[in-house]
N, CA, C and O of each residue as an XYZ file, in Angstrom:
460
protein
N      36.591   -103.946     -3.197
C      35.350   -104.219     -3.891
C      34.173   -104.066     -2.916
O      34.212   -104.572     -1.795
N      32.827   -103.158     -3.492
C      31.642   -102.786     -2.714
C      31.348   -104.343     -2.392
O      31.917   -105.163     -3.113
N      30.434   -104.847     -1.279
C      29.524   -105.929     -1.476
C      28.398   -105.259     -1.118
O      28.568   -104.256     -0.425
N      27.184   -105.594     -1.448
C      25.942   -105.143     -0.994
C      24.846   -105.879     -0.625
O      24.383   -106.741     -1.372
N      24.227   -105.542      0.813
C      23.450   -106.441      1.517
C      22.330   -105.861      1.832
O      22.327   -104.731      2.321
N      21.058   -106.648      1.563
C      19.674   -105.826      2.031
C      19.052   -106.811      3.062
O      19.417   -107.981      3.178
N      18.205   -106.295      3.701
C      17.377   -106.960      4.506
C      16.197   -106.368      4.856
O      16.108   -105.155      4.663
N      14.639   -107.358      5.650
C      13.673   -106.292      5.200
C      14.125   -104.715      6.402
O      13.391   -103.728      6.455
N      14.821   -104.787      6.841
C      14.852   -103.470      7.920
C      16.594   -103.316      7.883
O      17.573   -104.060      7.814
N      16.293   -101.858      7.975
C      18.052   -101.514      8.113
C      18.453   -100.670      9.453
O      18.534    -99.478      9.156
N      18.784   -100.954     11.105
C      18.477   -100.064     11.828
C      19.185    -99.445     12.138
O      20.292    -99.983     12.167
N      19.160    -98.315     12.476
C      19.830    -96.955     12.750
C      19.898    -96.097     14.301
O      19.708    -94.903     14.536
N      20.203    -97.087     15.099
C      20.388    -96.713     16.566
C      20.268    -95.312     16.654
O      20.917    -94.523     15.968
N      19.500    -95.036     17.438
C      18.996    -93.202     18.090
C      18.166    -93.102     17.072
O      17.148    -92.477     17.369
N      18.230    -93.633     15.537
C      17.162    -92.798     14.268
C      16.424    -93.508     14.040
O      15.407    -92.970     13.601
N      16.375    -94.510     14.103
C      15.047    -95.790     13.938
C      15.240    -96.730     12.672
O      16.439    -96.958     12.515
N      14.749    -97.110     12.088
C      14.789    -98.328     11.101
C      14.412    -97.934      9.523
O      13.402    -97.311      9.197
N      15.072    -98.253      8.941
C      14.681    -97.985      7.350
C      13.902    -99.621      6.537
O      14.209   -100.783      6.803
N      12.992    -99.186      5.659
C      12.294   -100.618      5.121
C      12.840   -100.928      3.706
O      12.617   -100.363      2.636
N      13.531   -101.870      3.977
C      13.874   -102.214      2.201
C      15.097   -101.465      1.809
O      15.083   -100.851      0.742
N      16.134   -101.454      2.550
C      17.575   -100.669      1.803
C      18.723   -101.664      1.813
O      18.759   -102.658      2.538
N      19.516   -101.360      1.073
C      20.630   -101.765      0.975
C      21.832   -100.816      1.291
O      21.916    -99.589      1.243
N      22.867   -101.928      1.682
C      23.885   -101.118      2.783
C      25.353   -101.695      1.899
O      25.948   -102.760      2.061
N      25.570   -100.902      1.220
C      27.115   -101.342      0.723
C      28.527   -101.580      1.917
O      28.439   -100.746      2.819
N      28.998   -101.940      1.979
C      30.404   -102.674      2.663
C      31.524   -102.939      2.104
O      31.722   -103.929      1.400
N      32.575   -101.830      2.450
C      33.770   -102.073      1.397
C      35.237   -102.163      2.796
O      35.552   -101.209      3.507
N      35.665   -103.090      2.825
C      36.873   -103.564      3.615
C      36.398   -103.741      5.532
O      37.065   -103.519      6.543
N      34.529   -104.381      5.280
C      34.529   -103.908      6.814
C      33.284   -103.131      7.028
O      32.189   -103.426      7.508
N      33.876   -101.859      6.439
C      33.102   -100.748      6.761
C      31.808   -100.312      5.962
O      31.640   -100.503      4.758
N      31.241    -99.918      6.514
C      29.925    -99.259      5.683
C      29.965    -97.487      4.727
O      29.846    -96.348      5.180
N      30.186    -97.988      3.295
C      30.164    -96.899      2.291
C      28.843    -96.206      1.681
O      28.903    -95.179      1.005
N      27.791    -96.794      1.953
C      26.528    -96.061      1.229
C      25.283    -97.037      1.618
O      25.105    -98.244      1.453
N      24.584    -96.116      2.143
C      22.943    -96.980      2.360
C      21.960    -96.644      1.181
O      22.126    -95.428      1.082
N      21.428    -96.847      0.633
C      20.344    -96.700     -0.599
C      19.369    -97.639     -0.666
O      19.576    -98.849     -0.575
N      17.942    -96.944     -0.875
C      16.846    -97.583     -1.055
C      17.019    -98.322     -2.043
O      17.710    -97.969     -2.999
N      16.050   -100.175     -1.928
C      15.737   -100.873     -2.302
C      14.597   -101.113     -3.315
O      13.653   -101.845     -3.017
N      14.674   -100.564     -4.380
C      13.761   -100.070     -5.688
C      13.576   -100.552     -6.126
O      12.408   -100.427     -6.493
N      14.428   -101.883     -6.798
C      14.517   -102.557     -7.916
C      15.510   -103.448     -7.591
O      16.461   -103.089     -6.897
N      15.349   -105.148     -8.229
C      15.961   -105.824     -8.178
C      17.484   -105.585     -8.251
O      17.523   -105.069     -9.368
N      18.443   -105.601     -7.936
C      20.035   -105.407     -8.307
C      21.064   -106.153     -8.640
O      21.652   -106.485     -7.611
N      21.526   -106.543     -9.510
C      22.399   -107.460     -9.598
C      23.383   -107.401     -7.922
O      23.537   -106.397     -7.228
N      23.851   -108.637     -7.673
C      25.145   -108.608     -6.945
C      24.829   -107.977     -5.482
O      25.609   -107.449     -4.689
N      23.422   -108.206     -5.380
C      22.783   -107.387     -3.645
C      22.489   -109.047     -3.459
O      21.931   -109.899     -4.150
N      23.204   -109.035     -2.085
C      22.955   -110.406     -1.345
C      21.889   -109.975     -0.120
O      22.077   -109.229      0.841
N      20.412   -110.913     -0.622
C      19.577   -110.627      0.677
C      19.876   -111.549      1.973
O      20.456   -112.635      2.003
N      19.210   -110.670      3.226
C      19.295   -111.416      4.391
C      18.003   -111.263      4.648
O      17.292   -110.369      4.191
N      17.636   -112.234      5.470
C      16.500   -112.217      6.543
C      16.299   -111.468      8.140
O      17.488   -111.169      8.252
N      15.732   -110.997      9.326
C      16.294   -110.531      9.909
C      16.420   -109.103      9.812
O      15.549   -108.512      9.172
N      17.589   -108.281     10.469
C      17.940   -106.797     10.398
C      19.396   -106.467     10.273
O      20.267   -107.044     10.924
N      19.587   -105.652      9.534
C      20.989   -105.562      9.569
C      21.316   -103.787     10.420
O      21.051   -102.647     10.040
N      21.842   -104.206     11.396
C      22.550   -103.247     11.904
C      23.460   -102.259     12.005
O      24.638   -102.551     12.211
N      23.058   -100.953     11.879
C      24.565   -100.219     11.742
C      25.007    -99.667     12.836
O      24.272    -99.070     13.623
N      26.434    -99.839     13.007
C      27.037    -99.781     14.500
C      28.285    -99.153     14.281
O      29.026    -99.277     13.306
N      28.447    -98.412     15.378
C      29.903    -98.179     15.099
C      31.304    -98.569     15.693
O      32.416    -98.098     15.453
N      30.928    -99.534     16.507
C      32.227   -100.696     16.917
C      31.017   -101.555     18.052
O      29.859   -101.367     18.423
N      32.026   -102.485     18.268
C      31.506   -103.813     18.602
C      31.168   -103.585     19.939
O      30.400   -104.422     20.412
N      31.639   -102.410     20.902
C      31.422   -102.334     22.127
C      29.925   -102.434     21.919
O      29.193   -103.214     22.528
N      29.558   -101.594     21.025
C      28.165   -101.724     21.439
C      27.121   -102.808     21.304
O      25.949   -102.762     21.678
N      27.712   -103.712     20.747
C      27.008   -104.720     20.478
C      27.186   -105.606     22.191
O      26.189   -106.011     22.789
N      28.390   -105.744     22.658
C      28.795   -106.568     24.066
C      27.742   -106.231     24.949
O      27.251   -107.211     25.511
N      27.181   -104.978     25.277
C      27.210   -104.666     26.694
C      25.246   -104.918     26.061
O      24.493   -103.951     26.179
N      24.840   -105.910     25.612
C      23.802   -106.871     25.443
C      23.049   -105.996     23.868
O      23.662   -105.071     23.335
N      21.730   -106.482     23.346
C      21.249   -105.882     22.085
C      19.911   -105.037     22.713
O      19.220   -104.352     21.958
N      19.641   -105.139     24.018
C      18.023   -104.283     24.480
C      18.348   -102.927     24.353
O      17.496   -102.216     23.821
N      19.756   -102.238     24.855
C      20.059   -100.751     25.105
C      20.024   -100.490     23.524
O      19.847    -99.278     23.650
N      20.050   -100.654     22.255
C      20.346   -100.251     21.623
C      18.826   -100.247     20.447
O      18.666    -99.532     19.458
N      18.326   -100.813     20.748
C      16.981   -101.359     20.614
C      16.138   -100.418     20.948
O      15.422    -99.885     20.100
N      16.100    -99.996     22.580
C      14.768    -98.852     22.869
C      15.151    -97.590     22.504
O      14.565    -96.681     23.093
N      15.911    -97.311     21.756
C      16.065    -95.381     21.624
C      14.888    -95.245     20.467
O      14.198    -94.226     20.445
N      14.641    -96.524     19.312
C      13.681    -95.851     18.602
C      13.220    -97.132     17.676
O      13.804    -97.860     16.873
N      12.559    -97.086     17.930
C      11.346    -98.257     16.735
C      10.793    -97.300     15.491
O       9.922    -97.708     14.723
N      11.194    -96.421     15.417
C      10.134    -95.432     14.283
C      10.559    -96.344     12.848
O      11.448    -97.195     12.824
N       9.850    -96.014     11.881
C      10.066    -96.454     10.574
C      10.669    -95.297     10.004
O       9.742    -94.492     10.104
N      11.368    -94.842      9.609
C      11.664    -93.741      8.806
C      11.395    -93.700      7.146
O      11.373    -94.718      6.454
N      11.216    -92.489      6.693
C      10.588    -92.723      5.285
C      12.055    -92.963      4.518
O      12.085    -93.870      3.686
N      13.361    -92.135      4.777
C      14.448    -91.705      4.135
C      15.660    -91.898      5.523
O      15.501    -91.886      6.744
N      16.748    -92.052      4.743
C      17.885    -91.988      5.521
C      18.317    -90.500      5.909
O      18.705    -89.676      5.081
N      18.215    -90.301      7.086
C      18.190    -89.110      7.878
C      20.304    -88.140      7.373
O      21.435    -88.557      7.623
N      19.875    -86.979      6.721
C      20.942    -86.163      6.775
C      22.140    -86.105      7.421
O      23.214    -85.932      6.846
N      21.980    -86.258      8.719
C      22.250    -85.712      9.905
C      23.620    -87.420     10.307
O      24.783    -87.393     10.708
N      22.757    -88.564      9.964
C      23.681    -89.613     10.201
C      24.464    -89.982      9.310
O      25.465    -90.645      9.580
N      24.007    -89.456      7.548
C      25.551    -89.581      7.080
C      26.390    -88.987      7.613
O      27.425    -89.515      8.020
N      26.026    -87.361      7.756
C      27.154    -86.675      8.113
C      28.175    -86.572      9.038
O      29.316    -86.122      8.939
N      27.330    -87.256     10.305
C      28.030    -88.145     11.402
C      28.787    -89.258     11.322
O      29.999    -89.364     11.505
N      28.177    -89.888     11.103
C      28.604    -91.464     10.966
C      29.305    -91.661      9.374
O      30.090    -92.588      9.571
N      29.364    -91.479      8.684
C      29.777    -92.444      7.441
C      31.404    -91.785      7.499
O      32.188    -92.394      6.772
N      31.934    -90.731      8.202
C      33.564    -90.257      8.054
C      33.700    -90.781      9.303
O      34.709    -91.465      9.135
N      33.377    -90.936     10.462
C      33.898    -91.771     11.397
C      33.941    -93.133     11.292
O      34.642    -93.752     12.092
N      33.188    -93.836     10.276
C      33.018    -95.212     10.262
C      32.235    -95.913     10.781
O      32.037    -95.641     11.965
N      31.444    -97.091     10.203
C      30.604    -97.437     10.850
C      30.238    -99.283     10.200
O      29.918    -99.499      9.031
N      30.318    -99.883     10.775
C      30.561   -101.387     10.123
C      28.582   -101.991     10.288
O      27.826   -101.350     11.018
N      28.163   -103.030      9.626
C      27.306   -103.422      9.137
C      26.993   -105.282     10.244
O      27.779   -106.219     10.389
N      26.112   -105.174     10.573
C      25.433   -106.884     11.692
C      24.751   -107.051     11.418
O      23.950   -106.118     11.370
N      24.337   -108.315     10.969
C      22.976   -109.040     10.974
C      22.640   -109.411     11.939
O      23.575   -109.940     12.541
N      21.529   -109.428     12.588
C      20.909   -109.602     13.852
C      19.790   -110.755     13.326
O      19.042   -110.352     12.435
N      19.630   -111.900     13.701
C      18.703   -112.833     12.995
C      18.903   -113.746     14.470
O      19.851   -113.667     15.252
N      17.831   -114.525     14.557
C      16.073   -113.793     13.930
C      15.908   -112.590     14.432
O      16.852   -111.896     14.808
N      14.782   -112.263     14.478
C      14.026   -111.108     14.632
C      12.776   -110.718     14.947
O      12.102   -111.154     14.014
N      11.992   -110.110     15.763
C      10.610   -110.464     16.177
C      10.456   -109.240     15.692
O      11.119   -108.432     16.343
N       9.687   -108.630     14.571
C       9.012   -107.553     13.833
C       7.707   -107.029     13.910
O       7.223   -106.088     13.280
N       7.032   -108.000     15.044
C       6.080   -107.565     15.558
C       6.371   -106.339     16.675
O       5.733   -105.287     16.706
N       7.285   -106.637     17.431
C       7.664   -106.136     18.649
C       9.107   -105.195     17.991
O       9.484   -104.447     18.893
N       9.773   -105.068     17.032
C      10.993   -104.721     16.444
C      11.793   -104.967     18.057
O      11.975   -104.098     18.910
N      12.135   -106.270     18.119
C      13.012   -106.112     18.975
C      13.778   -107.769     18.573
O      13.261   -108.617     17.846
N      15.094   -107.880     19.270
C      15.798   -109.305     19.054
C      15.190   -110.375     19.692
O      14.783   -109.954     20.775
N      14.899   -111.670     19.544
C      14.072   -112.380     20.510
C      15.798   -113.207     21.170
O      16.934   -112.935     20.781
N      15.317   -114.362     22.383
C      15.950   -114.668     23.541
C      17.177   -115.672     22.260
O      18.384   -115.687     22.502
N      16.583   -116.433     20.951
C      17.756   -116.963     20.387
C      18.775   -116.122     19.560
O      19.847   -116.607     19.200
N      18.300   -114.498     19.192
C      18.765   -113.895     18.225
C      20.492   -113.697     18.264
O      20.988   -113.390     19.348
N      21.124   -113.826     17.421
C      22.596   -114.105     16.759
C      22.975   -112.956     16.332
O      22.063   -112.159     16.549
N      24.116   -112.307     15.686
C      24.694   -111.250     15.390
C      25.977   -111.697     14.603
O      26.936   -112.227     15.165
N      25.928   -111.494     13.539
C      27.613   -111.601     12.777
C      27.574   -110.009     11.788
O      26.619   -109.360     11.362
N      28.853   -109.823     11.704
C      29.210   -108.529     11.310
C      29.144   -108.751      9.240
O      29.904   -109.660      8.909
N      28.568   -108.237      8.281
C      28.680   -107.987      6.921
C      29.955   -107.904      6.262
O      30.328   -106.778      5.933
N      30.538   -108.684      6.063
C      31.749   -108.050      5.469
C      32.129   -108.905      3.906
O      33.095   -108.554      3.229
């Protein structure tokens, strides 16, 4: 069964951040990102950012390296990272809090994985 989670930012390490999407999650893994249009039944919001990653190493070796490749806002979910990422797999983190002034994690920020 899909679950689906939005938050106001969805980020996309190397591609930058999406505003307002939702990120479906089926056993774990991440099945479909789609803009946030309209209310949805059965979309659980978060506060914060939800992260897409593709294993946990990268989360260990701290949250700054993954952070400076790109602050951009993007208008659309970039081509190029379904086609990459969604057949290799790629699992879903909430990162909370969040300093959105600065798009970066502040010194208390937390991390649990979407599932």
């Amino acid at each position: 069964m899909i679950k689906r989670f939005a938050s106001h930012f969805i980020f996309l390490p190397g591609y930058g951040y999406l505003k307002q999407y939702v990120v479906g999650v089926e056993e774990g893994r991440v099945v479909s990102v789609f803009p946030l249009t309209e209310e949805i039944e059965g979309v659980e919001w978060f506060p914060g950012v939800i992260v897409l990653l593709n294993n946990e190493e990268d989360i260990s070796e701290g949250y700054s390296g993954i952070f400076q490749k790109s602050s951009e806002v993007l208008e659309e979910l970039p081509e190029v990272f379904c086609q990459e990422t969604f057949p290799s797999g790629i699992s879903a983190y909430l990162f909370y809090p969040f300093d959105f002034t600065t798009m970066q994690p502040v010194g208390g920020t937390q991390h649990r994985p979407l599932r």
